[in-house]
N, C-alpha and C positions, 0 to 999 in steps of 0.2 A: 390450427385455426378453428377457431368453436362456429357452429352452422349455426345459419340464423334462424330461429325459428319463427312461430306467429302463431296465434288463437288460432285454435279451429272449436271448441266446446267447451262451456262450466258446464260444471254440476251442481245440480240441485239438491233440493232438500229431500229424506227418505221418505219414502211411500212404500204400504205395507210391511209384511213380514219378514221378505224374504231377502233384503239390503235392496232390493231395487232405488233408485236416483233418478229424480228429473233431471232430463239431460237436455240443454239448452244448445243449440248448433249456432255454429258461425261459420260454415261451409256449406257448399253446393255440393260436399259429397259424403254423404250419409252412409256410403256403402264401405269406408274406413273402421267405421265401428263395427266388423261382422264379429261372433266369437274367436278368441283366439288367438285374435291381432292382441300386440303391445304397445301401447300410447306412452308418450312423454306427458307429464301432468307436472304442477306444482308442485304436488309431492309425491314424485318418483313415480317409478314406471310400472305402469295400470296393466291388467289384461282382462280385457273384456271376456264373462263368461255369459252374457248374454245381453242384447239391445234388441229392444221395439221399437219402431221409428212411430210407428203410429199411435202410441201412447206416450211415446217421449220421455220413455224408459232406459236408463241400463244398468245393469250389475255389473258388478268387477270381483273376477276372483282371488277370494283369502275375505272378501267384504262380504258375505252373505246373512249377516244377521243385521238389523236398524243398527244396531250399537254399534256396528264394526264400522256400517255405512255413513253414517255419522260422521263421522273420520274424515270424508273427503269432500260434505255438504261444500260449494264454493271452488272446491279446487279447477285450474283452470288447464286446458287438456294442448297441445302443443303440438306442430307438425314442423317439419322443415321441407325446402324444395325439393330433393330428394326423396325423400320420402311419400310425396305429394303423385311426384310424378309415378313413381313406385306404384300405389294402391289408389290413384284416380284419374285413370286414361282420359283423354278428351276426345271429343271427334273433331273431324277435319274443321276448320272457321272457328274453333274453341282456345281462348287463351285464358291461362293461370292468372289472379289478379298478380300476384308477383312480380311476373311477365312486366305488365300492364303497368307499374307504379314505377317511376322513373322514367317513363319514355318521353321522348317530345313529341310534343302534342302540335301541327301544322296544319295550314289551311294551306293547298297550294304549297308555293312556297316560301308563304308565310311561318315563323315561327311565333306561335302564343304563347308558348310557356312550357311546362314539364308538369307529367302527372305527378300530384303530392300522396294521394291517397284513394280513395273508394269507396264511397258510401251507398247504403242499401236503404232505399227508401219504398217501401211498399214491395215493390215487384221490381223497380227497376233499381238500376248502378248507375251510383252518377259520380262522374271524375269532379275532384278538387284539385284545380288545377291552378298553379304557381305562374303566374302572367309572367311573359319573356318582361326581361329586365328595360328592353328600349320601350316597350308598350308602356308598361308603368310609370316611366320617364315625360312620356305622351302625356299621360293622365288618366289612364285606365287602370280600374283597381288593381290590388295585389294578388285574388283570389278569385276563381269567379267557378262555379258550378256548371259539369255538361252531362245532358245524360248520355248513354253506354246505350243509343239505341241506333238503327240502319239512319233514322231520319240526319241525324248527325255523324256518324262513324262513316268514313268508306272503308280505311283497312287498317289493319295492325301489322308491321314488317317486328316482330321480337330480335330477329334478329339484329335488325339496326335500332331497335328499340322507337321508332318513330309512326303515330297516330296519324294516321290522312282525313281530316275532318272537312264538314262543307255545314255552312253557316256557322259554324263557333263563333266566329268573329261579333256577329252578329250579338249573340248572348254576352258575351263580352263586352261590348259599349252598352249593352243595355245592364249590366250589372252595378 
């Protein structure tokens, strides 16, 4: 059974001498790129000899000249759940978007829909959510956007995979 994986980083184009790469994130967890670790990429598998978060740097060993770094300008950098869970602990109230994508999404006990996805817009996450099928029926769109904040979230159960929300609805008819 092949693991799914997901974005977590491209690369960018070379800067300076020494193969350094702008490194572009699509994770909340930057501490995955320490030296030493091994990434899955588009083309095959990377080991970081050094990352700068704060320059938005990194090299990769056997890449240490432009020319070599060249090589991987674009390439795009890979995790799976496992591995996720492996090298980016959470704290207690923390879930994995993974987690997160798939669950049903309820007011009460109401059902709205199923989360589709997760978008990042400035600062916050906001679910793209797949309107329950009887809503739709009703005349309420197919798709409607919630942000990932307290004012709307009460809780996440991962385990039963369902989102306890208070006002969604709301956002919902107004979509």
């Amino acid at each position: 059974m092949k693991k799914e994986r997901f974005l977590i980083a491209q690369v960018g184009r070379t800067v300076g001498l020494g193969g350094d790469l702008k490194f572009h994130l699509h994770t909340d967890f930057p501490q995955q790129f320490r030296p030493g670790v091994t990434l899955q990429s588009s083309r095959g598998p990377l080991t970081v000899a050094a990352y700068n978060p704060k320059r938005g740097l990194i090299r990769f060993a056997g890449y240490e000249s432009p020319e070599a770094a060249k090589a991987l300008t674009n390439a795009k950098i890979y995790s799976d759940e496992a591995r996720t869970r492996e090298l980016c602990p959470l704290k207690e109230g923390e879930h994995y978007w993974f987690e997160i994508i798939g669950a049903e999404v309820r007011e009460g006990d109401e059902v709205l829909g199923k989360v589709r996805e997760i978008q990042r817009m400035l600062e916050v996450d906001y679910l793209l959510i797949a309107t329950d099928e009887a809503l739709r029926e009703a005349g309420l769109p197919e798709t409607f956007l919630l942000p990932y904040i307290p004012r709307y979230i009460l809780s996440f159960d991962p385990e039963m995979k369902v989102l306890q929300t208070r006002d969604a609805r709301e956002i919902l008819e107004a979509s």
